[in-house]
N, CA, C and O of each residue as an XYZ file, in Angstrom:
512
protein
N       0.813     -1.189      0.000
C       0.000      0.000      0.000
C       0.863      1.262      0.000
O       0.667      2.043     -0.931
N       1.825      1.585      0.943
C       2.819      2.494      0.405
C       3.362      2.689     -0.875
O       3.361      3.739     -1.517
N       3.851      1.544     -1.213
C       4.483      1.871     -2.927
C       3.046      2.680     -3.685
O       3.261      3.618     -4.454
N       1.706      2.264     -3.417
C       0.820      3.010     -4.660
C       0.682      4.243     -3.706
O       0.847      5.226     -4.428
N       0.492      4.584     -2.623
C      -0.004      5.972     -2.223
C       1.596      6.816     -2.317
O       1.544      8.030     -2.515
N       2.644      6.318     -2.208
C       3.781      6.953     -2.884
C       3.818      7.431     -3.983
O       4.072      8.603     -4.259
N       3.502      6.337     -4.896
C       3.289      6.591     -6.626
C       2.197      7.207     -6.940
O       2.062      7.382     -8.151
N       1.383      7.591     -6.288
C       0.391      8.298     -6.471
C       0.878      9.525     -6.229
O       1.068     10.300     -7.166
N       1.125      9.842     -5.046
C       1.607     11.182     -4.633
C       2.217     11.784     -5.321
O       1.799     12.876     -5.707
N       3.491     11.262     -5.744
C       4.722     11.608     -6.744
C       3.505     12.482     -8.032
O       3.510     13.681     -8.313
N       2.639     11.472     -8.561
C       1.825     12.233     -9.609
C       1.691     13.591     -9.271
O       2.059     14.601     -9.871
N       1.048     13.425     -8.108
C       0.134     14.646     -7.480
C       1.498     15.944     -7.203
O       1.309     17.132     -7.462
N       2.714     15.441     -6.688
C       3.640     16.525     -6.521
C       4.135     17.275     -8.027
O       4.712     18.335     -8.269
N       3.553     16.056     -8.973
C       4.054     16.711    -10.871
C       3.307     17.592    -10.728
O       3.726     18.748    -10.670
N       1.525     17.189    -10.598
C       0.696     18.087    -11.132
C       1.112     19.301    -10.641
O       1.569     20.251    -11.277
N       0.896     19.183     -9.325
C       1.493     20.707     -8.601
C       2.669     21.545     -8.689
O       2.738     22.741     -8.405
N       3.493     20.863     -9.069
C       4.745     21.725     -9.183
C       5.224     22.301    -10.693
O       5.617     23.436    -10.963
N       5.056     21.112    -11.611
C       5.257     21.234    -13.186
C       3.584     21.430    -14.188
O       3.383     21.456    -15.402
N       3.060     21.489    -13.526
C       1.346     21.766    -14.437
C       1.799     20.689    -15.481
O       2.170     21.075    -16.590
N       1.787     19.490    -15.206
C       1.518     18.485    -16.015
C       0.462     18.728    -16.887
O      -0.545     19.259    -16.420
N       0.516     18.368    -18.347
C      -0.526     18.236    -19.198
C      -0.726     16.683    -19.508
O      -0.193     15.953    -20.344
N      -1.801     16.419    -18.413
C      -1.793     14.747    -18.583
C      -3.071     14.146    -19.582
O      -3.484     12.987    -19.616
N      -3.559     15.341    -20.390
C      -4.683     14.682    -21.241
C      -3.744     14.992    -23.018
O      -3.926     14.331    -24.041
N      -2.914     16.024    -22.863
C      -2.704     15.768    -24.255
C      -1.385     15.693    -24.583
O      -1.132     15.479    -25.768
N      -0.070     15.877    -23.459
C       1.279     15.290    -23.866
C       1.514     13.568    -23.023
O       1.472     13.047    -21.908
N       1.769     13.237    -24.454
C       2.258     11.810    -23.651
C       3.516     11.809    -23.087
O       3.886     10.881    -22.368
N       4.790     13.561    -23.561
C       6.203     13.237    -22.695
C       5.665     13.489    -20.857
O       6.176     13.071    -19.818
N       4.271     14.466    -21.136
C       4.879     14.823    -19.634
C       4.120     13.706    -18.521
O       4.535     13.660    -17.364
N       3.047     12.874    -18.949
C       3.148     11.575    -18.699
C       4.076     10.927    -18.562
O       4.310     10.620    -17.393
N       4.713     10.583    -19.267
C       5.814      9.866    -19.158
C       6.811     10.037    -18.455
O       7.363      9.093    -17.890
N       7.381     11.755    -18.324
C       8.168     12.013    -17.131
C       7.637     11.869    -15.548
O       8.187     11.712    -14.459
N       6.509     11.985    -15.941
C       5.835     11.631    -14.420
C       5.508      9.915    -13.998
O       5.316      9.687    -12.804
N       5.474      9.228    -14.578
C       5.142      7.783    -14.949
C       6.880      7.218    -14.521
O       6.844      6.204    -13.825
N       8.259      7.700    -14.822
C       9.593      7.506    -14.676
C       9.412      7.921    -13.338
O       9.541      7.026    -12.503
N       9.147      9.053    -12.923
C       9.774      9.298    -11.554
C       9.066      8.911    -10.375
O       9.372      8.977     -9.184
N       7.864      8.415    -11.082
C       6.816      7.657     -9.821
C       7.582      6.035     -9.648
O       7.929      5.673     -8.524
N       7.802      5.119    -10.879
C       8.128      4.357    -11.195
C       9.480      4.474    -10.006
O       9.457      3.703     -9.047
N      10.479      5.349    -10.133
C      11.810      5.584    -10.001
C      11.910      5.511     -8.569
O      12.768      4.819     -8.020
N      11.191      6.097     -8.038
C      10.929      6.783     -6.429
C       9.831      6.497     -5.472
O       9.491      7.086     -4.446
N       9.265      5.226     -6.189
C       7.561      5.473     -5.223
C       8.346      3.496     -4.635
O       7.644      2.658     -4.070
N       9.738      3.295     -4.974
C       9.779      1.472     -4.614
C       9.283      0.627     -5.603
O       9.214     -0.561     -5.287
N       8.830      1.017     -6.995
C       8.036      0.079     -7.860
C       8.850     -0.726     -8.042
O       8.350     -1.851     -8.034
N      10.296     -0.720     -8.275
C      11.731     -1.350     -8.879
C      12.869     -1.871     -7.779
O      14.052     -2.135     -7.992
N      12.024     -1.940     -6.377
C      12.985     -2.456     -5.655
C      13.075     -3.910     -5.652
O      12.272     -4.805     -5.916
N      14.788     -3.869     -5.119
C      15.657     -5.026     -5.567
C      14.027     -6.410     -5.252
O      13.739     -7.216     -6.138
N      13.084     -6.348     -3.623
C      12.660     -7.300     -3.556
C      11.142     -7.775     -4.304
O      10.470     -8.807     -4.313
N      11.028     -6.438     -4.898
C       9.600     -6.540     -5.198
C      10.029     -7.367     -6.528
O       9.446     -8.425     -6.766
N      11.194     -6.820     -7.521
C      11.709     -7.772     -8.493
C      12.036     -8.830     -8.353
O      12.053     -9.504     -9.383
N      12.469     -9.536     -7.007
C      12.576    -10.602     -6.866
C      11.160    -11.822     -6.834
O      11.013    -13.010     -7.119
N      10.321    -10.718     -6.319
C       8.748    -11.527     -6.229
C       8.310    -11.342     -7.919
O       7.456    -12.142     -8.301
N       8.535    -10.916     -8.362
C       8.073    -10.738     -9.858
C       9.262    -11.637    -10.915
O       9.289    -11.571    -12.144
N      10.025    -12.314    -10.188
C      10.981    -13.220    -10.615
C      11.930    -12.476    -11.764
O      12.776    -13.133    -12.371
N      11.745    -11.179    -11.995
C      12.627    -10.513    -12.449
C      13.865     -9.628    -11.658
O      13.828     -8.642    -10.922
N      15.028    -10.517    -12.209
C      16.356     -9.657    -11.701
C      17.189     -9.457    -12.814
O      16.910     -9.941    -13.911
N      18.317     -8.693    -12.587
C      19.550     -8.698    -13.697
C      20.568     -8.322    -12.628
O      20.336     -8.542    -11.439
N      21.990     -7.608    -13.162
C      22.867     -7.424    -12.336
C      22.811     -6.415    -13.105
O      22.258     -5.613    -12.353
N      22.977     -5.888    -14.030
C      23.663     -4.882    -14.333
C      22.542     -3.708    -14.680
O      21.502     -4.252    -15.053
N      22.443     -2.287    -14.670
C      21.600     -1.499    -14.677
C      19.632     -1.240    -14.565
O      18.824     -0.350    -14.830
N      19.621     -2.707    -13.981
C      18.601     -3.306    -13.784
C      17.273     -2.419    -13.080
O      16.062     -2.556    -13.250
N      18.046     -1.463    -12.228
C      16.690     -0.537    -11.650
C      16.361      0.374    -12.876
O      15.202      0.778    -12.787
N      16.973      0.807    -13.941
C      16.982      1.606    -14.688
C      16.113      0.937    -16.028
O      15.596      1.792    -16.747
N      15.942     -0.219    -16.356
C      15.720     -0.702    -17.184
C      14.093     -1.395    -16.040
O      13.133     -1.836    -16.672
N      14.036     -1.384    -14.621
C      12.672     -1.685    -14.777
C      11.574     -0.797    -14.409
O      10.369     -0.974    -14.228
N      12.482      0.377    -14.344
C      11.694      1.773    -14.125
C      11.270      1.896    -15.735
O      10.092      2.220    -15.885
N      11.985      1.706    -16.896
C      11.767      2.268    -18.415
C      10.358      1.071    -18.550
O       9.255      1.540    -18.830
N      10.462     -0.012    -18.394
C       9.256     -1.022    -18.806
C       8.393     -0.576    -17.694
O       7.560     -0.976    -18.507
N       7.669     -0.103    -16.538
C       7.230      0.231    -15.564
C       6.479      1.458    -15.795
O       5.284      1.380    -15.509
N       6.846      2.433    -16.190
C       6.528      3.626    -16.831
C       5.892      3.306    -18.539
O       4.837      3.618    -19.091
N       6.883      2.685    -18.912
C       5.580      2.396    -20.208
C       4.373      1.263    -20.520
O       3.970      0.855    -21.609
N       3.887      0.856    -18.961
C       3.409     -0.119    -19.001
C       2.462      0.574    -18.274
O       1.318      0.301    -18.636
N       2.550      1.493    -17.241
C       1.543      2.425    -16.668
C       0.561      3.849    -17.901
O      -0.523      4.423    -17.790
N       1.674      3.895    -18.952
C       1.522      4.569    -20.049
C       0.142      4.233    -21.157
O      -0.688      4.789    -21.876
N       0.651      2.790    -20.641
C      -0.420      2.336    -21.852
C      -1.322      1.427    -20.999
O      -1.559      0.347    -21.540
N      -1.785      1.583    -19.995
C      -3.074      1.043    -19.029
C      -3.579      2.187    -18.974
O      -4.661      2.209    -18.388
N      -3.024      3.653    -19.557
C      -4.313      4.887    -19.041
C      -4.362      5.106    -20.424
O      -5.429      5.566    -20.829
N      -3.316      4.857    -21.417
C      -4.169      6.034    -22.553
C      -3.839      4.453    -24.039
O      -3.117      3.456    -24.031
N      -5.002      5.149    -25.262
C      -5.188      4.088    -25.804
C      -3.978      4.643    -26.776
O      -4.381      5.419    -27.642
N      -2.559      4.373    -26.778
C      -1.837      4.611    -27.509
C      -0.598      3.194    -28.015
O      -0.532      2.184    -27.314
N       0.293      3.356    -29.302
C       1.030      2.101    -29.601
C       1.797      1.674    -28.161
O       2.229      2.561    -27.424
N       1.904      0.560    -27.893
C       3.610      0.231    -27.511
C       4.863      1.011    -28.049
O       5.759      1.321    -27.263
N       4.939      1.349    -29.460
C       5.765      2.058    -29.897
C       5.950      3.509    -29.320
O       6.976      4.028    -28.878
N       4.929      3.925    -29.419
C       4.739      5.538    -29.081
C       5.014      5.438    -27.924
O       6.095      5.928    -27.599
N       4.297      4.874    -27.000
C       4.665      5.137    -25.297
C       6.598      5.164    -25.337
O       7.378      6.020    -24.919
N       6.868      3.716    -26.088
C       8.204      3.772    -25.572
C       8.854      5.135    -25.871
O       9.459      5.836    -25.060
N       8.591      5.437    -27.381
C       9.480      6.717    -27.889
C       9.551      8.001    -26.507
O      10.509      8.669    -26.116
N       8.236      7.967    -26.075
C       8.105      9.007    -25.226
C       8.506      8.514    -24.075
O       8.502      9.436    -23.259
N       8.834      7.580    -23.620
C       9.796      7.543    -22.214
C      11.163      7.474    -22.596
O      11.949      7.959    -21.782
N      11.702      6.925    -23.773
C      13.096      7.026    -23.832
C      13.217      8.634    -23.986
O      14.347      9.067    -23.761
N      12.025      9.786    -24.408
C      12.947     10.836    -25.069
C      12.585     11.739    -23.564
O      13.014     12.892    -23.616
N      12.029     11.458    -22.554
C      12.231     11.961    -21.391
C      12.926     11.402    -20.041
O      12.891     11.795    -18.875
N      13.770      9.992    -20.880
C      13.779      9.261    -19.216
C      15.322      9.435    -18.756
O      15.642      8.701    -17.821
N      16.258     10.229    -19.228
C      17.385     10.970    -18.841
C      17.174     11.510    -17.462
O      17.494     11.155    -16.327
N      16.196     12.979    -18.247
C      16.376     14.116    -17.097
C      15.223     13.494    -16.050
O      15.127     13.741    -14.848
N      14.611     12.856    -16.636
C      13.201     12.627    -15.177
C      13.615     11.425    -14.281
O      13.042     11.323    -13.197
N      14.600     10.460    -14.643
C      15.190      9.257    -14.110
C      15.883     10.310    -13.226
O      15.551     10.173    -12.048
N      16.852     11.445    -13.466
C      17.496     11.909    -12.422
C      17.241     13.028    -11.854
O      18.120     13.825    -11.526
N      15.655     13.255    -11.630
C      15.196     14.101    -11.070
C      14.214     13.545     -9.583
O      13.041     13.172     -9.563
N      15.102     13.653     -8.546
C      14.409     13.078     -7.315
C      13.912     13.700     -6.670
O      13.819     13.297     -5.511
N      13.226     15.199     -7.060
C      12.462     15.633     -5.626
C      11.123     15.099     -5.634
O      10.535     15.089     -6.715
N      10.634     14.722     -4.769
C      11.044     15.989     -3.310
C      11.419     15.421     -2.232
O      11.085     15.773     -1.101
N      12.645     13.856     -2.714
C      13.172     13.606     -1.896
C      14.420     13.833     -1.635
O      14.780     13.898     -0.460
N      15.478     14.026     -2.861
C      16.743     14.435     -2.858
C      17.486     13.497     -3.253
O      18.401     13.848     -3.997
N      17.350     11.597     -2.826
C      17.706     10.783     -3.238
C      16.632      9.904     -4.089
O      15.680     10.472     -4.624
N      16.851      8.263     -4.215
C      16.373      7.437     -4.648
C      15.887      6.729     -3.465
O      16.636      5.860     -3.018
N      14.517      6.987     -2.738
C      14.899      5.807     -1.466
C      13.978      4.155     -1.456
O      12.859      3.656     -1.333
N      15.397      3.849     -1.681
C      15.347      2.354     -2.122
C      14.639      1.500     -1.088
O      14.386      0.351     -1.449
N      14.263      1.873      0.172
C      14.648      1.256      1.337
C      13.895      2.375      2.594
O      13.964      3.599      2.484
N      13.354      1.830      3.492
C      13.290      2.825      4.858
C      14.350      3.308      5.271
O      14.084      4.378      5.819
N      15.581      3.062      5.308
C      16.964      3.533      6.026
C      16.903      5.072      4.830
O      17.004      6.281      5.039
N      16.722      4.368      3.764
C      17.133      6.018      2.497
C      16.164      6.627      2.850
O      16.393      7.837      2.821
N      14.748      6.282      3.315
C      14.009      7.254      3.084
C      14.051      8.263      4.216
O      13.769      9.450      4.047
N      14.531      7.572      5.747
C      14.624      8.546      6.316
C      16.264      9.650      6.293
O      16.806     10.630      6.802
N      16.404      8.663      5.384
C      18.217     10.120      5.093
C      17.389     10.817      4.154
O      17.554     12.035      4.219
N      16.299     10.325      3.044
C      15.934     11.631      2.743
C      14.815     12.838      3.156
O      14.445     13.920      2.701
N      14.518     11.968      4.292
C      13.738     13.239      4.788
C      14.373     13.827      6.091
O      13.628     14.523      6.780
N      15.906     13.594      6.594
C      16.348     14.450      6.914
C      17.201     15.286      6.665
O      17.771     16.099      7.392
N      17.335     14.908      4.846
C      18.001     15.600      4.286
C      16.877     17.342      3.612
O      17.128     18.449      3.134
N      16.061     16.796      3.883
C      14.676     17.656      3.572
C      14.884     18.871      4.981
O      15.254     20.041      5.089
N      14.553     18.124      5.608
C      14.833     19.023      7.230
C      15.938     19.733      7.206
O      15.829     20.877      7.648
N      16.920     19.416      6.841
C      17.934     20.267      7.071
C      18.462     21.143      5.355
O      19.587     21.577      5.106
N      17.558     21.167      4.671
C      17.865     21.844      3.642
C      17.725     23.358      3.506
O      18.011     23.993      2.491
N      17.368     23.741      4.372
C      17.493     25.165      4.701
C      18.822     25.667      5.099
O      19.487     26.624      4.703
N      19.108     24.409      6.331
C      20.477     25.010      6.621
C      21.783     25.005      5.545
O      22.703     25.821      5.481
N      21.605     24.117      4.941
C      22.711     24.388      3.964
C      22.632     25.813      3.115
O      23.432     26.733      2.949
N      21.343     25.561      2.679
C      21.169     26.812      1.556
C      20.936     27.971      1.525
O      20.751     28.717      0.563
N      20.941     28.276      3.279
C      20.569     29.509      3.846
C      21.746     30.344      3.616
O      21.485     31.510      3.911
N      22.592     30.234      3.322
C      24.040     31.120      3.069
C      24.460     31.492      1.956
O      25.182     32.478      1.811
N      23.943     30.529      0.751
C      24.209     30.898     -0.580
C      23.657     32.109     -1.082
O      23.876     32.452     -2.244
């Protein structure tokens, strides 16, 4: 239940912060679909293990890209092709865009480094 009210949220922090246009661009779907995917736990190491999918090598990255275009095309009636085009041509900058946590939190231990990295983000930036 966390991973969807996470991944939900994440939506809800697009709409609000970037005015997502979620009825007529499929990129900004898609950037939002990556970073929910990326950040809400959809791709952690154990949930892939229950889904009998693993790899070793760049593996969170590659099941955030199928994850996002698989959420892509359960809301809108568009190709397989098209969804993908539109997550590969946004999934750079939105794969490495983590607010509004700061990290990736893989885990309860990350999530609370990133929310006390949240707490204390004033103090750093209060001087610049």
């Amino acid at each position: 239940m966390n991973r969807v009210v996470t991944h939900e949220l994440i939506h809800a922090f697009d709409h609000c912060r970037a005015h997502v246009d979620w009825f007529t661009n499929v990129r900004h779907l898609a950037c939002s679909e990556v970073r929910a995917a990326n950040l809400s736990g959809d791709c952690s190491l154990l949930n892939e293990i229950f889904r009998l999918h693993f790899g070793l090598k760049r593996h969170h990255q590659t099941c955030v890209r199928d994850r996002a275009i698989r959420s892509i095309l359960a809301v809108r009636n568009i190709s397989k092709e098209v969804a993908q085009k539109a997550v590969d041509e946004v999934f750079e900058s939105c794969f490495n865009d983590h607010e509004p946590f700061g990290r990736i939190p893989h885990n309860k231990t990350y999530a609370r480094y990133a929310h006390r990295d949240f707490q204390n983000r004033d103090r750093y930036y209060s001087n610049i």
